[in-house]
N, C-alpha and C positions, 0 to 999 in steps of 0.2 A: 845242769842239764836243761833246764828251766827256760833258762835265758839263752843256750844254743839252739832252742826250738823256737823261740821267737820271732827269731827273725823270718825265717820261712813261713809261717804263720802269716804276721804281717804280710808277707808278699802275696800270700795265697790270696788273702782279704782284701787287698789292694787290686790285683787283677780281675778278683770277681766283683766289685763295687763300678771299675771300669768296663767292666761288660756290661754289666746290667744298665750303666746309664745311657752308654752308646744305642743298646736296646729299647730301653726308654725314649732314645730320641726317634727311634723310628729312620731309620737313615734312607729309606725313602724318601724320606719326606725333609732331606736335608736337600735333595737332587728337585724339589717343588717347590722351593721356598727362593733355592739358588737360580731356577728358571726363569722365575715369574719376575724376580726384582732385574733380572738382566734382557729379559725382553722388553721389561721399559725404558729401559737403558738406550739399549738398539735402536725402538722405536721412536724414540726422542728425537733422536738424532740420525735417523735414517739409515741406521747400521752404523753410522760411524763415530766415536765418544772418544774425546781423549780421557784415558782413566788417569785417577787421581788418587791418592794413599786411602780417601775417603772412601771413593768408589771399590774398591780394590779391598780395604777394610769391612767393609758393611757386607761385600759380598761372602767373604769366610764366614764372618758373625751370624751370618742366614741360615747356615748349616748349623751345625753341631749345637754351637750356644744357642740360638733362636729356639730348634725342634726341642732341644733340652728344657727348655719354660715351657714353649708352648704345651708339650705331652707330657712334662716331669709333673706340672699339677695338678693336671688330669690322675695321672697314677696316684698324686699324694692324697688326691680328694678322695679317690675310688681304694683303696687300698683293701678297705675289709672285704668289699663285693669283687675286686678281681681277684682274690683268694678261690673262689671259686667259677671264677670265667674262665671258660676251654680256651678262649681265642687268645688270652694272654701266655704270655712265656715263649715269644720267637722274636723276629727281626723288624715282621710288619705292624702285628699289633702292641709292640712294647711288651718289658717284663713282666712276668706275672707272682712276681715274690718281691720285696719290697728289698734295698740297698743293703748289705750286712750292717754297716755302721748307718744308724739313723742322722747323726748330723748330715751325712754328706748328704742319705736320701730330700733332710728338711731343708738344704742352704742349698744344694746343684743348680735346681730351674733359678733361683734368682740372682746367683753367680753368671747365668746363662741370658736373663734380663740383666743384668748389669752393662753384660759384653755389649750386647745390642744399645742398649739407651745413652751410652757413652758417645755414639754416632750424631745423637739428637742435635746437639749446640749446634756442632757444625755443617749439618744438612742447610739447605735452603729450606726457608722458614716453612713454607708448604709442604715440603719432606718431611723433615721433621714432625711437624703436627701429625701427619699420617701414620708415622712410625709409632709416635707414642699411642696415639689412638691403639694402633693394633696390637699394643704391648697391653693397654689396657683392657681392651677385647678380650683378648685372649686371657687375662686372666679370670675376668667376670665370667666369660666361657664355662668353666673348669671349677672355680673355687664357689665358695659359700660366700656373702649370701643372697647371690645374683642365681650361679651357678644354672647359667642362661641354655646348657645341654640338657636343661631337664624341661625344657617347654620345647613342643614338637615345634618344627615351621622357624622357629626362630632360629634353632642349633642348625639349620640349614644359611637361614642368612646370614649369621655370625660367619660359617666355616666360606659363607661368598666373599662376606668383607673384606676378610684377613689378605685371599688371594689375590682379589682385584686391588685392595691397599697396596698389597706386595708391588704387582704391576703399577703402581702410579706413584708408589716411592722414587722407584726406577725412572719414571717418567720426570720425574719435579726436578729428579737429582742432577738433571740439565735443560731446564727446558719450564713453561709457562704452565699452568692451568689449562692455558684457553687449548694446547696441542693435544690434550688427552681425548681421543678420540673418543664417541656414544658406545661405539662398538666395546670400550671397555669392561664398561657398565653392563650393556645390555646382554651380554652371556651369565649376569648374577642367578637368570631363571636356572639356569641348564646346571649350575654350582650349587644351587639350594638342592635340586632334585637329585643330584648324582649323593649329594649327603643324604638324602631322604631315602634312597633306594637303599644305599648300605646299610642302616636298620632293619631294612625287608630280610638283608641277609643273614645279618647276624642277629635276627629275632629271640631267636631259641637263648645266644648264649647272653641276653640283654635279661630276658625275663628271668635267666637263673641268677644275673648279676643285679637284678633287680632296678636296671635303670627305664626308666619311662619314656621311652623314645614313643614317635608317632605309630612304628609298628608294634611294638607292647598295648600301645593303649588302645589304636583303632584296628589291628589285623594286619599282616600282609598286602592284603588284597588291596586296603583303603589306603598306605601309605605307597603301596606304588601306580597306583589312580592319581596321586597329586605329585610324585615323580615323575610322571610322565606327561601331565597338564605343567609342569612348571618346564620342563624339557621342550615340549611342542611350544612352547611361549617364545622362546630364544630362538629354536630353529625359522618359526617362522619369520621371525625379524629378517633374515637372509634377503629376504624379497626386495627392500630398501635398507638398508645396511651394507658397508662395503667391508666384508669379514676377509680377513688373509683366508685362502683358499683350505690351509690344515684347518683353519678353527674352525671354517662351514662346514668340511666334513666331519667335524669331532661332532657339533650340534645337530647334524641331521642323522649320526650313529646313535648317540645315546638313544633319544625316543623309539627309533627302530627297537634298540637291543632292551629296553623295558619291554614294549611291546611286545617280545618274540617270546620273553621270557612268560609273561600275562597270556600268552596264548598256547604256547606248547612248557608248559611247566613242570611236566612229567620228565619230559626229555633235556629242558633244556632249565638246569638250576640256576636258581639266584647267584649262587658263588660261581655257577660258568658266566653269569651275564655281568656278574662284578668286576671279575678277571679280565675279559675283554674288553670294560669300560674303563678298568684302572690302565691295563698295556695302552690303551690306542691313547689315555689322556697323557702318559709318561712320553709316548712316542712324540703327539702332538708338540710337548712342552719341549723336547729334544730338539727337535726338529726347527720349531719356532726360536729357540734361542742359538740353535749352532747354525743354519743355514738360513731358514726363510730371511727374517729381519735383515740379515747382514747381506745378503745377495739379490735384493730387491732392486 
């Protein structure tokens, strides 16, 4: 009887280990990883790339297996304190209860780096470099004993690196150094501060999780004062910078929408000003990779 229940067993375990990782990878963030390496793409080459098994590879690998390292270590790190984090246990912030089987939870993110680093040899040697770099970022991010998300200011520029890496993988992966536009770079203020704000939001469930973001340690208040000084730094570049038209308006929303929230805070919460920074930056990125770049 024993061994006729097993088998259903296993399967149940097996399903729910595949959930939980998919969860873990945050599969938002499988649709910001696959944006950003394909609007360098585009951009390279003026919308137009002939793809190649490589291109075409790296870009699946960006999803699933990438988000799977990049948040699977975050969860391995944090595991005792998101036991009691509200925000874990759904789609966006990852699960909030650890793998049933522990191998799979300890080997997945690096099955997940593997997928990705396999890409490295045969990038263009400038690609490649980048890629690794953001393999290693991202795990110093996350693990011990860098574990670079526990210092405020930086866990913002870390989360700028990875994306703008993302965008100049894309960019190398046909194409020179010298074509990567300033514009690239210069939106790093507006990507520090958009990470900076999201501690303002999830404040409350950070101090139960015990992590030491810049709004645990200085306030609310004081960590969206340097969201919004890092914000107004990028939009005003606009002025001499030649920005695709969506990203000028993503950089002159963001500061407005701290701002509105800093001023009418009663009415208008942190998680309404998050939600409308996250929708217009998914839009932006949609938008940038399926129409602008390609119909310029």
């Amino acid at each position: 009887m024993a061994s006729a229940n097993s088998p259903p067993g296993r399967s149940v375990a097996t399903i729910s280990s595949i959930r939980e990782l998919v969860r873990t990878s945050r599969p938002l963030g499988w649709f910001a990883a696959f944006a950003l390496f394909r609007i360098g793409i585009a951009s390279a080459q003026h919308g137009v790339h002939d793809e190649t098994l490589v291109t075409i590879g790296l870009s699946v690998a960006l999803t699933f297996p990438f988000c799977l390292y990049l948040f699977g270590l975050n969860d391995l790190a944090d595991k005792e304190s998101d036991i009691d984090n509200p925000r874990k246990g759904n789609w966006i912030h990852g699960a909030g209860t650890t793998i049933m089987h522990p191998t799979v939870s300890r080997w997945a993110p690096w099955v997940g780096c593997a997928m990705v680093a396999v890409f490295i040899p045969v990038l263009p040697i400038a690609a490649g470099t980048i890629l690794a770099s953001i393999l290693v970022v991202s795990w110093a991010y996350s693990a011990p004993p860098l574990r670079l998300k526990e210092i405020p200011i930086i866990d913002g520029c870390v989360t700028a690196s990875i994306m703008i890496g993302l965008v100049c993988v894309g960019f190398l992966s046909g194409s020179t150094p010298s074509s990567i536009p300033l514009e690239t770079f210069a939106v790093a203020p507006t990507l520090a501060g958009l990470h900076i704000f999201a501690s303002v939001v999830d404040v409350q469930s950070d101090q139960k999780a015990h992590h030491r973001t810049l709004a645990v340690r200085a306030g609310p208040r004081a960590a969206s004062v340097v969201a919004l000084a890092l914000s107004i730094v990028s939009a005003a570049s606009i002025a001499w910078l030649d920005y695709a038209p969506p990203i000028a308006v993503y950089l002159l929303l963001q500061p407005c929408v701290i701002a509105t929230w800093m001023l009418l805070h009663r009415r208008f919460t942190p998680r309404h000003a998050i939600s409308v920074l996250g929708l217009a930056g998914l839009l932006t990125l949609a938008y940038m990779a399926l129409v602008y770049v390609r119909n310029r």
